[in-house]
LOZATI-754352 format. One record per atom (N, C-alpha, C): residue number from 1; atom name; x, z, y. Coordinates in nm, 2 decimals, decimal comma. Each point is the difference from the previous one (the first is absolute). Layout:
@num->NUM	atome->CA	east->X	up->Z	north->Y
...
END
This chain:
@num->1	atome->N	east->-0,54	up->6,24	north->-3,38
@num->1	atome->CA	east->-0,08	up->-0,01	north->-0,12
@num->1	atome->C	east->0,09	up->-0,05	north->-0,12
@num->2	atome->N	east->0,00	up->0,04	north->-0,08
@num->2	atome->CA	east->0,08	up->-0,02	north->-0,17
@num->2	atome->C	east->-0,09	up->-0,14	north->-0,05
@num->3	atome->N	east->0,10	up->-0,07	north->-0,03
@num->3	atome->CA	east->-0,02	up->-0,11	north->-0,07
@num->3	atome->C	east->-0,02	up->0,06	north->-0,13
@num->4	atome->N	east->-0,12	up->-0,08	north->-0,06
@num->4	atome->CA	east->-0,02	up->0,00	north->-0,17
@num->4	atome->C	east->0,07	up->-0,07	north->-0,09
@num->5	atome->N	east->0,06	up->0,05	north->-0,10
@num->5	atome->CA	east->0,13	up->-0,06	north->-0,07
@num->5	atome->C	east->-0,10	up->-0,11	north->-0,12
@num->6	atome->N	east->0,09	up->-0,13	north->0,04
@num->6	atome->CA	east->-0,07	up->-0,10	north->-0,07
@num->6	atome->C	east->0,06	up->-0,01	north->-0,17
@num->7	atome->N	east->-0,14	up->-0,01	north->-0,10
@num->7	atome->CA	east->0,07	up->-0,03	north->-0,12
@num->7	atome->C	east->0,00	up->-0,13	north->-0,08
@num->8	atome->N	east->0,06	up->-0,04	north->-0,08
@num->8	atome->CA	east->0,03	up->-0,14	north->-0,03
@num->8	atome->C	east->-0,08	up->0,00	north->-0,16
@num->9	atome->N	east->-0,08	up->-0,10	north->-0,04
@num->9	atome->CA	east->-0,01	up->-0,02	north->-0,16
@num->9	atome->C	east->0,13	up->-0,06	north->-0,05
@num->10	atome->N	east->0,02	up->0,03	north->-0,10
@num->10	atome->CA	east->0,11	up->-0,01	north->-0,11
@num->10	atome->C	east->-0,04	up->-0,21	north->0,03
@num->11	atome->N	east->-0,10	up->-0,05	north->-0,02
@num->11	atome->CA	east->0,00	up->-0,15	north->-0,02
@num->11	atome->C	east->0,05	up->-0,04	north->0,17
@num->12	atome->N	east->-0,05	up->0,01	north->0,09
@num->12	atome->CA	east->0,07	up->-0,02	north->0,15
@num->12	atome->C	east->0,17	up->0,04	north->-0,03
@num->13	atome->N	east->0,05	up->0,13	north->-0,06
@num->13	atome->CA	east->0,12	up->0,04	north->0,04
@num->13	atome->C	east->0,08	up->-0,13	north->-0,09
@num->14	atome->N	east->-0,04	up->-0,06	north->-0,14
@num->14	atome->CA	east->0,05	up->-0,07	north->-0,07
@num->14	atome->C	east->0,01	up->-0,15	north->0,07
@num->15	atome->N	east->-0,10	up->-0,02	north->0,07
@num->15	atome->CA	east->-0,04	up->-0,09	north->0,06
@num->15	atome->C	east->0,10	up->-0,06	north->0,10
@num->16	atome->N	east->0,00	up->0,06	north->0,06
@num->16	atome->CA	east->0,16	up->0,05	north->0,16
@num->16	atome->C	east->0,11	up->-0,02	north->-0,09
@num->17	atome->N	east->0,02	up->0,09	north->-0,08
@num->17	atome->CA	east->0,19	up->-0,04	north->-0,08
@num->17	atome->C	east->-0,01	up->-0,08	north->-0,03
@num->18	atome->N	east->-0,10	up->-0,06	north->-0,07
@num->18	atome->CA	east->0,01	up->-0,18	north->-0,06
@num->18	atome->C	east->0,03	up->-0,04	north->0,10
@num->19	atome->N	east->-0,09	up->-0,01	north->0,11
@num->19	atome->CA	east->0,06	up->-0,13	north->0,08
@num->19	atome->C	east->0,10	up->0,03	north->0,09
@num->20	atome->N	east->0,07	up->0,14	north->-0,02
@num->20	atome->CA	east->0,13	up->0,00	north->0,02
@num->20	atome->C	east->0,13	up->-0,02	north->-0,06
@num->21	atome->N	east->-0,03	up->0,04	north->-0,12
@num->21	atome->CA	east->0,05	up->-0,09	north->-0,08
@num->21	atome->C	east->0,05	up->-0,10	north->-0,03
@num->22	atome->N	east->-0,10	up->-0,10	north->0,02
@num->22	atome->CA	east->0,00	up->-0,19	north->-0,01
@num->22	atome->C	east->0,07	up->0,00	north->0,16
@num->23	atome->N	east->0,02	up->0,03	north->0,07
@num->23	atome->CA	east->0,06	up->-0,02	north->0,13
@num->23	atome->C	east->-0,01	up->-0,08	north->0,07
@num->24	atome->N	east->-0,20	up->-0,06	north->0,03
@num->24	atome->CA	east->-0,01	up->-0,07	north->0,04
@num->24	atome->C	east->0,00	up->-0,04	north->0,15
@num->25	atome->N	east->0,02	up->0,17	north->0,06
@num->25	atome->CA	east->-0,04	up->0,09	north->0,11
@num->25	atome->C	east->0,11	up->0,07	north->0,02
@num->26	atome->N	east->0,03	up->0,04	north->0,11
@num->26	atome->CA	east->0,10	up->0,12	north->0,01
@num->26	atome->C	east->-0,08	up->0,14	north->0,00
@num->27	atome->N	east->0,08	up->0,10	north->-0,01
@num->27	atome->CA	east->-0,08	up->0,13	north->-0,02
@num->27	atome->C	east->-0,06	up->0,00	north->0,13
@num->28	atome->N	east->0,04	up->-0,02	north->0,08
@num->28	atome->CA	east->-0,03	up->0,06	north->0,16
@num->28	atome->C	east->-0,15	up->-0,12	north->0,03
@num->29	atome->N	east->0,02	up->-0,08	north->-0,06
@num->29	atome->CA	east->-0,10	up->-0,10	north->0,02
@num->29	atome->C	east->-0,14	up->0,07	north->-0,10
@num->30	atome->N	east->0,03	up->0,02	north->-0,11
@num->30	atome->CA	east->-0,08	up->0,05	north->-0,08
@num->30	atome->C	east->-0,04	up->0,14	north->0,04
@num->31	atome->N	east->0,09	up->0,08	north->0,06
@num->31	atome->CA	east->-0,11	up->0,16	north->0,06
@num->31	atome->C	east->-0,09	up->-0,05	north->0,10
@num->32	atome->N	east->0,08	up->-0,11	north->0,09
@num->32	atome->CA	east->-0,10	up->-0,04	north->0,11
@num->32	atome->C	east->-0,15	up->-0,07	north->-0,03
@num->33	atome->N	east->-0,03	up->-0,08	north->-0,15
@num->33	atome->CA	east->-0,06	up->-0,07	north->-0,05
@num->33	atome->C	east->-0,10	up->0,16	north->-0,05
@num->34	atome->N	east->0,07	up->0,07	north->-0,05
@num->34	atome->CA	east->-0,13	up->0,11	north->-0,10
@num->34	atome->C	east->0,02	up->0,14	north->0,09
@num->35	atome->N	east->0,06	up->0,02	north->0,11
@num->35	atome->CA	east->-0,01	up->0,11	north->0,10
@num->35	atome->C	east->0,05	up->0,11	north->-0,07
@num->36	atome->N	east->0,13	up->-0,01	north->-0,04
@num->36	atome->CA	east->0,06	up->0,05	north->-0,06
@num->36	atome->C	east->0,18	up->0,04	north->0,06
@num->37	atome->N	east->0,07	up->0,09	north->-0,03
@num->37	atome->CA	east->0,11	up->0,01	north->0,04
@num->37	atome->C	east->0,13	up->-0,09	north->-0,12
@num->38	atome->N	east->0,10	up->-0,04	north->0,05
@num->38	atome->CA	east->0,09	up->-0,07	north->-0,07
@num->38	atome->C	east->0,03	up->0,11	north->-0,14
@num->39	atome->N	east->0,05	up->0,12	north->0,05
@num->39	atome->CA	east->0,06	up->0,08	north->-0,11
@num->39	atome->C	east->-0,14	up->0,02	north->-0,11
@num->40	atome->N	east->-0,11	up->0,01	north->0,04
@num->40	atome->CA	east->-0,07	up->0,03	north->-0,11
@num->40	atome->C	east->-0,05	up->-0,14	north->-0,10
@num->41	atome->N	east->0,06	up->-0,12	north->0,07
@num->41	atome->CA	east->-0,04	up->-0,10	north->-0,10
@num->41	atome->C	east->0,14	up->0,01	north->-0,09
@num->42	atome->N	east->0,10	up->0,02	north->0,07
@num->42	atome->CA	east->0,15	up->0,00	north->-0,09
@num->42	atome->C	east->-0,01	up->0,11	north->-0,11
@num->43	atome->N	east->-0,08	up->0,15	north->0,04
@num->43	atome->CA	east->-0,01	up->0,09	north->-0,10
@num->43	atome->C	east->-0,11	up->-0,09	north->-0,11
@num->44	atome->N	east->-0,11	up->-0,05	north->0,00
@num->44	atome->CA	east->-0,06	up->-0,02	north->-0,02
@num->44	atome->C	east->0,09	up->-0,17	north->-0,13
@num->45	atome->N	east->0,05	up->-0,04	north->0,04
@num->45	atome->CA	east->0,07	up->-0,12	north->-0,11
@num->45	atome->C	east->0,10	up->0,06	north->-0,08
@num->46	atome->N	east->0,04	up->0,09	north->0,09
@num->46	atome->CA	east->0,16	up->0,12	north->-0,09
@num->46	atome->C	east->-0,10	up->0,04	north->-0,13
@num->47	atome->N	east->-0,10	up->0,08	north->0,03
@num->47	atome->CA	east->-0,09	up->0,06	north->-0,11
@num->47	atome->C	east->-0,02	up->-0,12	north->-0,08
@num->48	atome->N	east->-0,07	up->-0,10	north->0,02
@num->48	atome->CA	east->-0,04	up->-0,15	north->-0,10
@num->48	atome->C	east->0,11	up->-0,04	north->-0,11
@num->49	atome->N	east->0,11	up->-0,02	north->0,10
@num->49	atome->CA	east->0,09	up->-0,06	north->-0,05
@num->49	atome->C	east->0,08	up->0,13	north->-0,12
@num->50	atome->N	east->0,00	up->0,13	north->0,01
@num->50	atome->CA	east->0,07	up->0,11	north->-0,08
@num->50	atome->C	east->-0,12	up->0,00	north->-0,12
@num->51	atome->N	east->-0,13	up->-0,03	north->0,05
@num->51	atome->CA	east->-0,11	up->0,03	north->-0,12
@num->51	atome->C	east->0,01	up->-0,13	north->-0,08
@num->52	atome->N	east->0,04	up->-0,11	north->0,05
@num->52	atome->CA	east->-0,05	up->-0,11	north->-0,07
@num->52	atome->C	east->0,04	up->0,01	north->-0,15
@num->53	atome->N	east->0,10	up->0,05	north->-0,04
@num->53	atome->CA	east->0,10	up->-0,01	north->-0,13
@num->53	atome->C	east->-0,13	up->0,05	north->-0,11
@num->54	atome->N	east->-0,09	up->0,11	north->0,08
@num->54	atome->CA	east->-0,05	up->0,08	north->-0,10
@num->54	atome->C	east->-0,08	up->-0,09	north->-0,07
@num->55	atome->N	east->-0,06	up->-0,07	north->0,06
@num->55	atome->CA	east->-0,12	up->-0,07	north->-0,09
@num->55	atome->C	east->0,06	up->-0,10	north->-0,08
@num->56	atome->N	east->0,15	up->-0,01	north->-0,03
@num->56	atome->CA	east->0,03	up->-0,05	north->-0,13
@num->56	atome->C	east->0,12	up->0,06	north->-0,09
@num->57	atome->N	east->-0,04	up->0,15	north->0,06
@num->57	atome->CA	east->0,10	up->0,06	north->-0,08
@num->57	atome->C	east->-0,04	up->0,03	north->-0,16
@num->58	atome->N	east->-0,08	up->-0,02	north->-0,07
@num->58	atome->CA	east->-0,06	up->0,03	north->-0,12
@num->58	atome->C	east->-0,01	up->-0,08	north->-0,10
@num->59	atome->N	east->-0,01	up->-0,18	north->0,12
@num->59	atome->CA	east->0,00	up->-0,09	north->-0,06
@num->59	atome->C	east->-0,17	up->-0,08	north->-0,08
@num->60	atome->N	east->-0,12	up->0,14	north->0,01
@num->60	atome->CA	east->-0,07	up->-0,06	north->-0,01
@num->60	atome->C	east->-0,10	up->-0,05	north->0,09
@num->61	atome->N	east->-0,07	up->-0,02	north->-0,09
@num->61	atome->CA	east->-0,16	up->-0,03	north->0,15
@num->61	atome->C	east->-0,01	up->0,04	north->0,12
@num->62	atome->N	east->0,12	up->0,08	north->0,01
@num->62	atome->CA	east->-0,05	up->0,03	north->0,16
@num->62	atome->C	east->-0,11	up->0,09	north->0,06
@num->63	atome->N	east->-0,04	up->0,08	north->-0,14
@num->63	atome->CA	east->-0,09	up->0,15	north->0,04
@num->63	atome->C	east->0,12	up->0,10	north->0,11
@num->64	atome->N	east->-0,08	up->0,06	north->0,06
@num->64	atome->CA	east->0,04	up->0,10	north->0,09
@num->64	atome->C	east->-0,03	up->0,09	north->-0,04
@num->65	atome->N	east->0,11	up->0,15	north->0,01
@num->65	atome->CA	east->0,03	up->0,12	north->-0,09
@num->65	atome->C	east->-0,17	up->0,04	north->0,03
@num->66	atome->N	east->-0,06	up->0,00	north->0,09
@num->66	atome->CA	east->-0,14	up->0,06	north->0,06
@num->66	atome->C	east->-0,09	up->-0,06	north->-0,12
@num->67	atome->N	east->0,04	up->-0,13	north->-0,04
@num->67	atome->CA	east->-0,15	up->-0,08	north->-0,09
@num->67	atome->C	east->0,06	up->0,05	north->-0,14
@num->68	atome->N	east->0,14	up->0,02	north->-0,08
@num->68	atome->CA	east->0,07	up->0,09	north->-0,10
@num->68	atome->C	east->-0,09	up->0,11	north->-0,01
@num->69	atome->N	east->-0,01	up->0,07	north->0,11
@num->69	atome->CA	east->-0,01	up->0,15	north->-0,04
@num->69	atome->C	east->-0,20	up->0,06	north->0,00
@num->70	atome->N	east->-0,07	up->-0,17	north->0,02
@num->70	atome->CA	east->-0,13	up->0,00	north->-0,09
@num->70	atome->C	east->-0,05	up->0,03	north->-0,07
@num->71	atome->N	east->0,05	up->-0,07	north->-0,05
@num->71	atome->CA	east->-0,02	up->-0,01	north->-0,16
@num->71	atome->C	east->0,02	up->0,12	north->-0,11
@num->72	atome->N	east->-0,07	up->0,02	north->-0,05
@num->72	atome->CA	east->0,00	up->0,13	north->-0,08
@num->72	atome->C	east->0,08	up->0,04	north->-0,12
@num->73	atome->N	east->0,04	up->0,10	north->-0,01
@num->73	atome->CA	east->0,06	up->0,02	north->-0,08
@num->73	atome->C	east->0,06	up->0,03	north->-0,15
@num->74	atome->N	east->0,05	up->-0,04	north->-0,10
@num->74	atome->CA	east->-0,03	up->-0,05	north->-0,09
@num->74	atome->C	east->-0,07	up->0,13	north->-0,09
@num->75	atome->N	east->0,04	up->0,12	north->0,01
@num->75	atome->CA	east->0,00	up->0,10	north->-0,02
@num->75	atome->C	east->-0,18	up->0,03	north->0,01
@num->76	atome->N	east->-0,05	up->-0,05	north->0,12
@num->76	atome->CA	east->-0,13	up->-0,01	north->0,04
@num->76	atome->C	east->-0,11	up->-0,11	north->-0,06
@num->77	atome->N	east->0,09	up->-0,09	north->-0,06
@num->77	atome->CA	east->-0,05	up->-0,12	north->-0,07
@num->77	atome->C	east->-0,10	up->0,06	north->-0,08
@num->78	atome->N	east->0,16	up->0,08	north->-0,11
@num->78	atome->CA	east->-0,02	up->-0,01	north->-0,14
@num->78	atome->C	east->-0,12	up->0,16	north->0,01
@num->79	atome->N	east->0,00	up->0,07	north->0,08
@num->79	atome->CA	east->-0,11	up->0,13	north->0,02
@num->79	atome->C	east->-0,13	up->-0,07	north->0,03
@num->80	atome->N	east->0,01	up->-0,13	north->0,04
@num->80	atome->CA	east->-0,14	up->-0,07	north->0,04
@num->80	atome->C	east->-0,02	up->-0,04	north->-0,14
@num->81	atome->N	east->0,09	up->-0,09	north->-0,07
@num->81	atome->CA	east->-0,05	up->-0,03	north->-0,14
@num->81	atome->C	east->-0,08	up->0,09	north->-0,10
@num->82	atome->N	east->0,08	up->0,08	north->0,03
@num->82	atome->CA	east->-0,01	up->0,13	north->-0,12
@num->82	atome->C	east->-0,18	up->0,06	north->0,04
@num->83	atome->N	east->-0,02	up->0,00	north->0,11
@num->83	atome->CA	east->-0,14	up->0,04	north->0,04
@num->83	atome->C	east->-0,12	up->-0,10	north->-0,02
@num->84	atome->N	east->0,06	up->-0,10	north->-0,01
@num->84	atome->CA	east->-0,09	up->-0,13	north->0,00
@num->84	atome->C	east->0,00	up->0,00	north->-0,14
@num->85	atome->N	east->0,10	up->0,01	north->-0,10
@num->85	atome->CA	east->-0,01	up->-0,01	north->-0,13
@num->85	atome->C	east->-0,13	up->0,10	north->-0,11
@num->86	atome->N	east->0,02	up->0,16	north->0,07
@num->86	atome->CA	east->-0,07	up->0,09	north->0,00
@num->86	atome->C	east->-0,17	up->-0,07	north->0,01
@num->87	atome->N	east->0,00	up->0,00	north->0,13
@num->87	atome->CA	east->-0,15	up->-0,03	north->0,06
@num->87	atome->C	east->-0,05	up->-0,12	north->-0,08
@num->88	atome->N	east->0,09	up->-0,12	north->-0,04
@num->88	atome->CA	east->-0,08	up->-0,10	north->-0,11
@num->88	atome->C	east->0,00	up->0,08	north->-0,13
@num->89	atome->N	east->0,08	up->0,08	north->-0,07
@num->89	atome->CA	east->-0,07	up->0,04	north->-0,11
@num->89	atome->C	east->-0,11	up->0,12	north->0,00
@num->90	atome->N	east->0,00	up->0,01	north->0,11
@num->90	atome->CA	east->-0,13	up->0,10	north->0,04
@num->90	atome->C	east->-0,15	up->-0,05	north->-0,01
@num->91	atome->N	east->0,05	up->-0,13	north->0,07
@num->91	atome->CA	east->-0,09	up->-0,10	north->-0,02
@num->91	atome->C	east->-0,09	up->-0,09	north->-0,11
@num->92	atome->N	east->0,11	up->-0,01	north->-0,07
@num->92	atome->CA	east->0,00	up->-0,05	north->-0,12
@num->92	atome->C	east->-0,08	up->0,09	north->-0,11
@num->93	atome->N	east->0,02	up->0,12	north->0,01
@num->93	atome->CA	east->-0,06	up->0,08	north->-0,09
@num->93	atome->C	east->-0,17	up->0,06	north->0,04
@num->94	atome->N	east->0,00	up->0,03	north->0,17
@num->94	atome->CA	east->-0,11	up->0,01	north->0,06
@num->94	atome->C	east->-0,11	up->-0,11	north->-0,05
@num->95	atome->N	east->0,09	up->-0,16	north->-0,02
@num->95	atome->CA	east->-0,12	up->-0,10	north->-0,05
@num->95	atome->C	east->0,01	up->-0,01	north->-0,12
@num->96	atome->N	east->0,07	up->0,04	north->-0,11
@num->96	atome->CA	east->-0,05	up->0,02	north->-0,14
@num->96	atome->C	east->-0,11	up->0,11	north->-0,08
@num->97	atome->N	east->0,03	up->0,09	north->0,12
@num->97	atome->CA	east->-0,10	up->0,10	north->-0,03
@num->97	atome->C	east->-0,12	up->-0,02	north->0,05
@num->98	atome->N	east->-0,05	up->-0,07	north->0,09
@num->98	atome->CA	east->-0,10	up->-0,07	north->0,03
@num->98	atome->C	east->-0,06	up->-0,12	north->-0,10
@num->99	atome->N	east->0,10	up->-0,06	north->-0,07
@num->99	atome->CA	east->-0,06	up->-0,09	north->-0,06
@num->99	atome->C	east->-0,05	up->0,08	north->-0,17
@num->100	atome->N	east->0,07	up->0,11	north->-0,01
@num->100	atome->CA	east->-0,07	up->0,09	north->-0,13
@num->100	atome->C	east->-0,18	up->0,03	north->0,05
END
């Protein structure tokens, strides 16, 4: 019978390289501790420790390219304004002629 291939949350995988990391544990102690094998906690800190750079490569706040690419675009701003500008003087004039 085939074993079902187990998957990890990103917070558990981060979780594991920290505390291999801080080296408070040996690896072999730590797969034994989360039923895990040695090499995948070592791949698993290789990744942490290669990504860590990114979250201050920009220098600011510490948005991630995912929470950057949100946010709308300026291009989309100013097409919002332009329509919003329209519709109040639509407005505007709808309630002047009302008040004749």
């Amino acid at each position: 019978m085939a074993r079902k291939r187990r998957s990890f949350s990103a917070s558990f995988k981060a979780k594991v390289a920290i505390e291999a990391i801080r080296e408070l544990q040996t690896t072999s102690e730590l797969a034994e501790k989360h039923k895990l094998h040695p090499s995948q906690i070592t791949l698993w800190k290789k990744q942490l420790l290669e990504s860590a750079e990114d979250l201050f490569e920009d220098g600011r706040s510490g948005k991630s390219k995912a929470q950057a690419s949100d946010e709308p675009d300026s291009a989309q701003l100013y097409e919002q304004i332009g329509r919003l500008k329209v519709e109040l003087e639509w407005i505007k004039e709808k309630v002047a002629d009302e008040r004749l």
